[in-house]
Structure formats: structure tokens, C-alpha cells
C-alpha positions in Angstrom: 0.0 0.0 0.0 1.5 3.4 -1.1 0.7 7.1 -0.2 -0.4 9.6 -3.4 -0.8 12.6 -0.4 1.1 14.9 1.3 29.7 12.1 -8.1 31.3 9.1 -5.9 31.3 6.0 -8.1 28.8 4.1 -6.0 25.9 3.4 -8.2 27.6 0.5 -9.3 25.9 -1.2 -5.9 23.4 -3.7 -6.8 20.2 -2.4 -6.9 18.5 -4.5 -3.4 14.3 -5.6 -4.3 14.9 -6.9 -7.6 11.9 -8.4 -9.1 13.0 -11.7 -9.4 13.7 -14.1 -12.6 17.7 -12.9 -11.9 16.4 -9.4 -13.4 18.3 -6.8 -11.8 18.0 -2.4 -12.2 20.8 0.0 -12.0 21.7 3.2 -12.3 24.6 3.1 -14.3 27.9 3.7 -12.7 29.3 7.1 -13.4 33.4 6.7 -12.8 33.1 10.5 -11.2 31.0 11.7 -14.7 27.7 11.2 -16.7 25.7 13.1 -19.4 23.4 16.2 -19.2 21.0 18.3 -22.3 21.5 21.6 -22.6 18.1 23.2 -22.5 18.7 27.0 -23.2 21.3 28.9 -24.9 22.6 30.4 -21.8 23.3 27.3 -20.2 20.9 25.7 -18.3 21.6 21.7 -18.4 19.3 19.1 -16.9 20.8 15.7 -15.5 20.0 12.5 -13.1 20.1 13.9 -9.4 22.3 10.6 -9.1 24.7 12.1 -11.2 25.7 15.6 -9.0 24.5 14.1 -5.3 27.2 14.3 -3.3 29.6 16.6 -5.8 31.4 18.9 -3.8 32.0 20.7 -7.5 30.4 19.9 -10.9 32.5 20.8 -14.3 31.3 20.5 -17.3 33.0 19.4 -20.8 30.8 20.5 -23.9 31.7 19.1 -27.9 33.4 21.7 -28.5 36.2 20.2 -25.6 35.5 23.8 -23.6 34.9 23.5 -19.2 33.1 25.2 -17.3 32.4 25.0 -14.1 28.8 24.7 -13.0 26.6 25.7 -10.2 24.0 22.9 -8.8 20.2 25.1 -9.4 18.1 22.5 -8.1 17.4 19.1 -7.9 15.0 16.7 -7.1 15.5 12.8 -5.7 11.7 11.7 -6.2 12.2 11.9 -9.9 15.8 11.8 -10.0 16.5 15.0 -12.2 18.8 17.8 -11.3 19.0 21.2 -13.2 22.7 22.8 -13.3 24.1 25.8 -14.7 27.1 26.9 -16.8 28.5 30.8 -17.5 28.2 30.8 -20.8 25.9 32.4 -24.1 25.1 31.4 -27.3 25.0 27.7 -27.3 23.1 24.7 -28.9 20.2 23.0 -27.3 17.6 20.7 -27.4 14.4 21.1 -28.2 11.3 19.6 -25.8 9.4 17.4 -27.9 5.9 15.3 -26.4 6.2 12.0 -24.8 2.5 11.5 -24.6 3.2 11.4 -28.7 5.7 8.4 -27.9 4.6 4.9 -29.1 6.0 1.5 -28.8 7.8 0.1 -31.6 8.8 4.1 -32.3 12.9 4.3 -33.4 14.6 6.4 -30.4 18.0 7.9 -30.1 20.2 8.0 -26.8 23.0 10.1 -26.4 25.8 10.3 -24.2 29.1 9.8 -22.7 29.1 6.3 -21.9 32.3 4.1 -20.4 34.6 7.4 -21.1 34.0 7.5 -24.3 33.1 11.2 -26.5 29.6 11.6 -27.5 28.0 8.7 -28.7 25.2 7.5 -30.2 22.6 4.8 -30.2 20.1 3.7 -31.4 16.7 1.2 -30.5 12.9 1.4 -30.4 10.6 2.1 -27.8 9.6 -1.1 -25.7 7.4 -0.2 -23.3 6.2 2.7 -21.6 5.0 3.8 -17.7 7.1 1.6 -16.5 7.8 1.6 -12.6 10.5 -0.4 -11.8 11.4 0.5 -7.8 14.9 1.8 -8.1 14.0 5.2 -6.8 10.9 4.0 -4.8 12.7 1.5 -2.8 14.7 5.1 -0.9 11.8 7.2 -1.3 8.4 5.7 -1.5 7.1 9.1 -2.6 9.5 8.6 -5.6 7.9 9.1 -9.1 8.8 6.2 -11.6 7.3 6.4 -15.1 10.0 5.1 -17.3 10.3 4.9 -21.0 11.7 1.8 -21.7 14.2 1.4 -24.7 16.7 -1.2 -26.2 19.0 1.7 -26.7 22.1 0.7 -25.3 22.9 2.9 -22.3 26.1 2.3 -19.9 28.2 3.7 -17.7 28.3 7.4 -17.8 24.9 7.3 -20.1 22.8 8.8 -17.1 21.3 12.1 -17.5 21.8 12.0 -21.2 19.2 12.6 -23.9 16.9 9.9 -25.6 15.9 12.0 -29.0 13.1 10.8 -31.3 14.0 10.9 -35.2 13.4 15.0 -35.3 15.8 15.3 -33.0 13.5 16.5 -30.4 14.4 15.7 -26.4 11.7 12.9 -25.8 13.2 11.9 -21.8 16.8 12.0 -20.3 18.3 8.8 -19.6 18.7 7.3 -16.1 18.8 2.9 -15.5 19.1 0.2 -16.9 17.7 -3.6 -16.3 21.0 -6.0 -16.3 22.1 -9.2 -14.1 25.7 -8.1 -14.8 25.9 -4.3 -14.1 26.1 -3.6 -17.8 24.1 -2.9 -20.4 22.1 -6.3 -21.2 19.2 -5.1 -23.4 16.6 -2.7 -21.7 17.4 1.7 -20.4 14.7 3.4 -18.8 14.4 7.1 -19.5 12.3 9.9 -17.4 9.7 11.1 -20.0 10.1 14.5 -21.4 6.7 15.8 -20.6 7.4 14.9 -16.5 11.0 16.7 -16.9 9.2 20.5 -18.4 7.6 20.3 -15.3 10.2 19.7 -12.8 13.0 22.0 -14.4 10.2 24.5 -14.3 9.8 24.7 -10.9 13.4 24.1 -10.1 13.7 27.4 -12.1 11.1 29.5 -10.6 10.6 28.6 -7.2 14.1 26.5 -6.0 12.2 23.4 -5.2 9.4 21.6 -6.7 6.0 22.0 -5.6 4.5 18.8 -5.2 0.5 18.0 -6.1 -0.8 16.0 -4.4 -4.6 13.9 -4.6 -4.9 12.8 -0.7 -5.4 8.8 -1.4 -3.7 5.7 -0.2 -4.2 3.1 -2.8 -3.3 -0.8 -3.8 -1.3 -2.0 -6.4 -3.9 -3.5 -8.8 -0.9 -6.0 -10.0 -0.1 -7.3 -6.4 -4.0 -7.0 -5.3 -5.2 -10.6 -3.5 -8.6 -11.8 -3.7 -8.8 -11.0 0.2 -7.5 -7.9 -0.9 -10.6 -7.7 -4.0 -13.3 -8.8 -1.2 -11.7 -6.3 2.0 -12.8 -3.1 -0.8 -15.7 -4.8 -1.9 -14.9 -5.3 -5.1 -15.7 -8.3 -7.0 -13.8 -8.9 -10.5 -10.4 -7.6 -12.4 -10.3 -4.1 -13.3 -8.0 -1.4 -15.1 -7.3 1.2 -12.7 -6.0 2.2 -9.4 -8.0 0.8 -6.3 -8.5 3.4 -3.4 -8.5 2.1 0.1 -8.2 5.1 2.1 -9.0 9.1 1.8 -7.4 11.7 3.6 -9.2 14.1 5.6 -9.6 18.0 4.1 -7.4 16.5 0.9 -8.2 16.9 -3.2 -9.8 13.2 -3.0 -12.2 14.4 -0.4 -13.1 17.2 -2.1 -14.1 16.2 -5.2 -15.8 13.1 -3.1 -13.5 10.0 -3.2 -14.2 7.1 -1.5 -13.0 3.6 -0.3 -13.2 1.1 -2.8 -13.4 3.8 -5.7 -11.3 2.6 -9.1 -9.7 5.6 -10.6 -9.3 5.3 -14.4 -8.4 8.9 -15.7 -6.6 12.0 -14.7 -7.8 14.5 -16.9 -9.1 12.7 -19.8 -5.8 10.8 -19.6 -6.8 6.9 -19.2 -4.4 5.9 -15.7 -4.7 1.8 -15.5 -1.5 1.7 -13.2 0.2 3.1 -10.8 2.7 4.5 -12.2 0.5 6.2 -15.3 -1.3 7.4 -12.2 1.5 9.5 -10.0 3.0 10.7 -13.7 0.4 12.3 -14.3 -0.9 13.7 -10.9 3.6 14.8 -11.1 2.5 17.1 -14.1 0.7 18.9 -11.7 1.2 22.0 -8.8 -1.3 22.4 -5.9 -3.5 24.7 -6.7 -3.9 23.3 -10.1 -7.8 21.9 -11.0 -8.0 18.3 -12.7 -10.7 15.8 -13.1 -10.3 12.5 -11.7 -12.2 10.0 -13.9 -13.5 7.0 -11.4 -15.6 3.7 -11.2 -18.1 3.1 -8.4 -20.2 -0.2 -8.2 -19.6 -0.2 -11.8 -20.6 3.4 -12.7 -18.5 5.7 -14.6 -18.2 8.9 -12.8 -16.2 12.5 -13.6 -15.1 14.9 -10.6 -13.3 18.3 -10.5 -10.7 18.8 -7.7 -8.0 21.4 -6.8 -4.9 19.6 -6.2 -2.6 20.7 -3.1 0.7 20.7 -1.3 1.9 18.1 1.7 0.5 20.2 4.1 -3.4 20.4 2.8 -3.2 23.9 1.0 -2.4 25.2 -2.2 0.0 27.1 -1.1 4.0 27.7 -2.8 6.1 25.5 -0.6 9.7 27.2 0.5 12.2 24.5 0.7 12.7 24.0 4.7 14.6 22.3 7.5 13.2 18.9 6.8 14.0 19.5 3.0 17.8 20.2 3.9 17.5 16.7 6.3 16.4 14.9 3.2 14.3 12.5 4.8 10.8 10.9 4.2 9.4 11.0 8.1 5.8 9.5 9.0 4.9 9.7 12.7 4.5 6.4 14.9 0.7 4.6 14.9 -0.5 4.7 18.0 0.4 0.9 18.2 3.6 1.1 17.7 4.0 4.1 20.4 2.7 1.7 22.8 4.4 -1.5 21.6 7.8 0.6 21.7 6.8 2.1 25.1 7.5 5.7 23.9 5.6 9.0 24.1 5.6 9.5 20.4 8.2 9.7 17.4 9.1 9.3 14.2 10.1 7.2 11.5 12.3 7.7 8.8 10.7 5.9 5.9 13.7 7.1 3.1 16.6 9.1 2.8 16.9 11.4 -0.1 19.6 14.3 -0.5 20.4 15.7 2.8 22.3 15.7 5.9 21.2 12.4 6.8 22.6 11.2 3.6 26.1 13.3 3.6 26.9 13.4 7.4 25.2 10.0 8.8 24.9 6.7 8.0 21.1 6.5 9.2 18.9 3.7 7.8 15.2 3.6 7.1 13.0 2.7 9.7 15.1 4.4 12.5 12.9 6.4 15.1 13.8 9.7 16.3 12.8 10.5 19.9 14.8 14.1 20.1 16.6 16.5 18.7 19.1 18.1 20.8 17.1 18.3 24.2 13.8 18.3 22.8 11.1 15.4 22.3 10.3 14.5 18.8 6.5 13.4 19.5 5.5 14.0 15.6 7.2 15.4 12.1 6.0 19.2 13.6 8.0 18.9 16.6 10.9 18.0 14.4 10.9 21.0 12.5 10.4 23.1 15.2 13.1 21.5 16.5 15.8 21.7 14.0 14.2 25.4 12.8 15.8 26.2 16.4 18.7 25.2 16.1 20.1 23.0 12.9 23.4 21.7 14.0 21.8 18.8 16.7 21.7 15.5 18.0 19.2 13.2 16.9 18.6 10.7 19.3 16.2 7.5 18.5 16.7 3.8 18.0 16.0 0.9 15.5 13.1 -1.2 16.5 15.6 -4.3 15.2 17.8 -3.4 17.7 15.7 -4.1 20.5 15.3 -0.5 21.7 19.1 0.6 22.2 19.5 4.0 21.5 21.5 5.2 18.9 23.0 9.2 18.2 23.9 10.9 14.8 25.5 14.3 14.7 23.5 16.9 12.0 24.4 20.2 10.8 22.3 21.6 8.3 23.7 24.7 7.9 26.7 22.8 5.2 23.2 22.0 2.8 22.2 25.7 2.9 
């Protein structure tokens, strides 16, 4: 059940959840480099997040064999895109084209560096498309994966790189690959062009991206059980996303979402996944109207709802002390509090680009208790907390550890 609310060379690591069948995804190794599309003529690139996190300084080489250096503009882990920026005028780019026009069987390009090499070339059709895979979900489970999938060969130093149609228009930028071996072994997975506008768009105006949210928690049609089919009262197979919980004062409640609901469409845009699903609600910023196409005892229904931010409003959301964290927090069910014996907390769920990455070696599922000397009873008193004073101690524990507390040193004024 999911929620739809609210340059070291270590990406050679092997990707941990594989599906099974000895099918394996990576994100393919840079060697201290990767690929970026120029998207301006002054400079503006966009990448994979994967491919700057953790530079303490990006340079970049054009075709022309010039460096610059470049500074980091924004970036984003739940799609894994970062936008960067070089001092420079007059240069070539890419043009956006439409990946809602891309269709299997349709010849791609993708373009790169790949294995040290200069810029090269390949070339294969489109396989498959809104493809999730769980290479960015299994960090961050509010992660966005729609993939184009491609028999372009991509390798090492391929990631960030552009996959062109045949006019030579930027279709999605290049990030994994599906290998048992590490290297390219016959499928790359690009983020679509049409989810990338968006992003580098509000990396560009506000700093951060301002996340839409609907306000459901829903089932994975693909994994759903019978039990499963019978618990939502549901009684045969269906195309579309099965809702098993609304959130209170959220879009879904609004436009009058309920348990058991089968969403098919996001603005006239048929969603029979998961993954079509959060790519589309992605395009979005709160504030934004859509209409949410749905199926109710077998009745076709239409809705109108205003999308918002994480915290229930449509308001522009200022990146903030949790942002510079880089964590995914949820507080503790009152079950656990009591099964732990605690007053409250809360859980890391993933780590993203942050302190907790760059200065700990924190794990999901640790609990924090306090920050400094203060209790940590929810995600609010956390903020608070670190909006007080950013260089802290968080104190918690790992439930697998039996309760023993554990301490990790945080200063987020080096992420500022």
C-alpha cells in the first residue's frame, strides 16, 4: 500500500528488491561523470540527481572540448532530475518534444558519454512505456517512476543524457538500466520529457518543486489478492488504481472520493497503473484543477478537484529544514508508540539528498525520539526543533535493535 498525499562511483551497488527471474536495475555507474542536455542557450543543463548528489563541485565538458564549471540550481530525488548551470551564451540545445506522442515500436536515439568515451550514439525502439521499476521508490516511497523503456544501449556514464526521437527533439533523459551483470544487457529506462518540463520548471522559478498531491492511499492492482478484492468490496479484475483510504480535508475528499473507488483517468488521460497514475498527478502544482475519472459499483463517474501541497493547501512551498534533512518522516501509529513504550516519534521511511545522507549513515525505519534536548513526539515537533537550532543530535533507536538508542550528529547549515 503506497501514499499519493502529502559524483562518488557508487551506483555500481546492486540495486537491493529486484523483481525476481535474476532481473536486476541499476543506475549506471558514473566513474566521477555522466551526461546532461543543454536546455537553453545560456546554459541551463538538466541531469539525473544521481549524477551531482554528493559533488562537492560539478565541471562540465561541452563538444566543442571547452569547461566550465557549473553551479547545482536545483534538484530533485523523487524523480531523479537535477538542473545545473554553466556561465556561458550562445550555445546549442535541445528542443522539448511530447512524450505523450511516444509509441512502442517508435525508433529512439540515446545520447551520451558512456564508459569514457566522446559523444555517442545509439540507437533502439521504444519497448514499453510507464514503466515503474522500484529503483527510486525502494529510498523514497514518494518517488515518481514512469520510465520509457528502450533497447538503446545505455552504460556507464549514459545517465542524464538525452533519448531524442527521429526529429531530433528531447523525448526523456536517460537514467537505468535492467541488467544481471551491471552492464548494459538489453533494456534503459528514460524519465519522460513531458514529466521533466515540469520539474526544471519549478526548479527554475521557485528553488524546489511543488509537489500536487490527490490525498489517497491506494493498492497495487498488480499485487492485489482476492482478500484484498473482497476487504474493498470489489468483485472482479479491473483497469485502474483501487482506493483504500481518503485523507481528511485532501483533493480526493473534495471532489468526493471514497474507499473502494477505481480511478481510471486524470484529466481525460486513461491511468490503468500506478505508475501512469503518480505521472500524471507529477504534471501537476497544488493549486492546479483536474478531473479525476472513477468507477463506483460499476458506474462511470467524472469529478473536478483542486490539487494541493503536503501540508493540505495550495500554497507555494519554501524549501525547509526537513528539505535540507532529506528524509521521508511519517509519525509512529499509536500501536507502535505503545508496543515501543515511547511518548511519540518518528520514523524515517527514506533518505533522499540531505544531511542524513552526507553526514550519517542513518537507515530507514530508525525512530527519532529528540533532537538536541527536545522530544520529537510527531514530524512538527521536528521542524520546530531543528528550525531552532540545525546543528543537533538526533537521538532515536532501530526497532531491530531491540530499543538501544542510537545518536547521529547533523548540521544543516553545510546544505544551505
Amino acid at each position: 500500500m503506497q501514499d499519493l498525499f502529502g559524483g562518488d562511483d557508487d551506483f555500481w551497488d546492486e540495486f537491493q528488491g529486484n523483481r525476481g527471474g535474476g532481473r536486476q536495475y541499476y543506475i549506471p555507474g558514473q566513474m566521477a561523470s555522466g551526461s546532461g542536455v543543454l536546455i537553453s542557450d545560456d546554459g541551463y543543463i538538466v541531469t539525473n540527481n544521481h549524477v551531482v548528489d554528493g559533488a562537492d563541485e560539478v565541471s562540465v565538458t561541452l563538444a566543442n572540448n571547452k569547461t566550465y564549471q557549473a553551479k547545482i540550481v536545483g534538484i530533485d530525488p523523487n524523480t531523479d532530475l537535477a538542473v545545473i548551470k554553466i556561465d556561458a551564451k550562445n550555445l546549442p540545445y535541445l528542443l522539448y518534444g511530447n512524450s505523450d506522442e511516444v509509441s512502442v515500436g517508435q525508433w529512439v536515439l540515446a545520447i551520451g558519454y558512456p564508459l569514457n568515451l566522446d559523444a555517442t550514439v545509439t540507437a533502439g525502439i521504444v519497448s514499453a512505456k510507464s514503466r515503474s521499476i522500484g529503483i527510486n521508490t525502494a529510498n523514497n516511497r514518494r518517488a515518481i517512476e514512469s520510465f520509457i523503456q528502450t533497447d538503446a544501449a545505455v552504460n556507464q556514464g549514459n545517465s542524464g543524457g538525452a533519448l531524442v526521437n527521429t526529429a531530433g527533439q528531447l523525448v526523456g533523459i536517460n537514467a537505468a538500466i535492467a541488467s544481471p551483470t551491471g552492464a548494459y544487457a538489453g533494456y534503459s529506462y528514460a524519465i519522460p520529457v513531458n514529466l521533466v518540463k515540469k520539474i526544471v520548471n519549478d526548479l527554475l522559478q521557485y528553488g524546489n518543486v511543488q509537489r500536487a498531491y490527490l490525498g489517497i492511499n491506494y493498492i497495487d492492482p498488480s499485487n492485489m489478492t482476492e482478500r484484498d478484492r473482497q476487504d474493498l468490496g470489489l468483485d472482479r479484475d479491473f483497469n485502474g488504481v483501487a482506493v483504500s483510504n481518503v485523507t481528511s480535508s485532501s483533493a480526493a475528499q473534495q471532489a468526493g472520493l471514497q474507499r473502494g473507488d477505481i480511478i481510471t483517468g486524470i484529466n481525460g488521460v486513461t491511468t490503468p497503473t500506478i505508475s501512469e497514475m503518480t505521472e500524471q498527478v507529477a504534471r501537476y502544482k497544488p493549486g492546479d484543477k483536474i478531473t479525476v475519472s472513477y468507477l463506483r459499483n460499476d458506474k462511470a463517474y467524472t469529478v473536478t478537484t483542486t490539487l494541493k501541497n503536503a501540508n493540505g493547501t495550495t500554497d507555494i512551498v519554501k524549501a525547509g529544514v526537513l528539505d535540507y534533512l532529506g528524509a521521508d518522516l511519517e509519525p509512529l501509529s499509536e500501536r507502535e508508540i505503545a508496543s515501543y513504550g515511547v511518548d511519540g516519534g518518528v520514523r524515517v521511511i527514506g533518505i533522499t539528498t540531505g544531511a542524513l545522507k552526507k553526514q550519517t549513515d542513518m537507515k530507514k525505519s530508525f525512530v527519532i525520539l529528540k533532537a538536541g534536548d527536545i522530544k520529537v513526539k510527531n514530524v512538527d515537533d521536528l521542524k520546530k526543533a531543528l528550525e531552532k537550532n540545525g546543528s543537533t543530535q538526533l537521538i532515536g533507536f532501530y526497532p531491530s535493535l531491540g530499543g538501544r538508542l542510537v545518536y547521529y550528529n547533523v548540521d544543516l547549515s553545510q546544505e544551505l
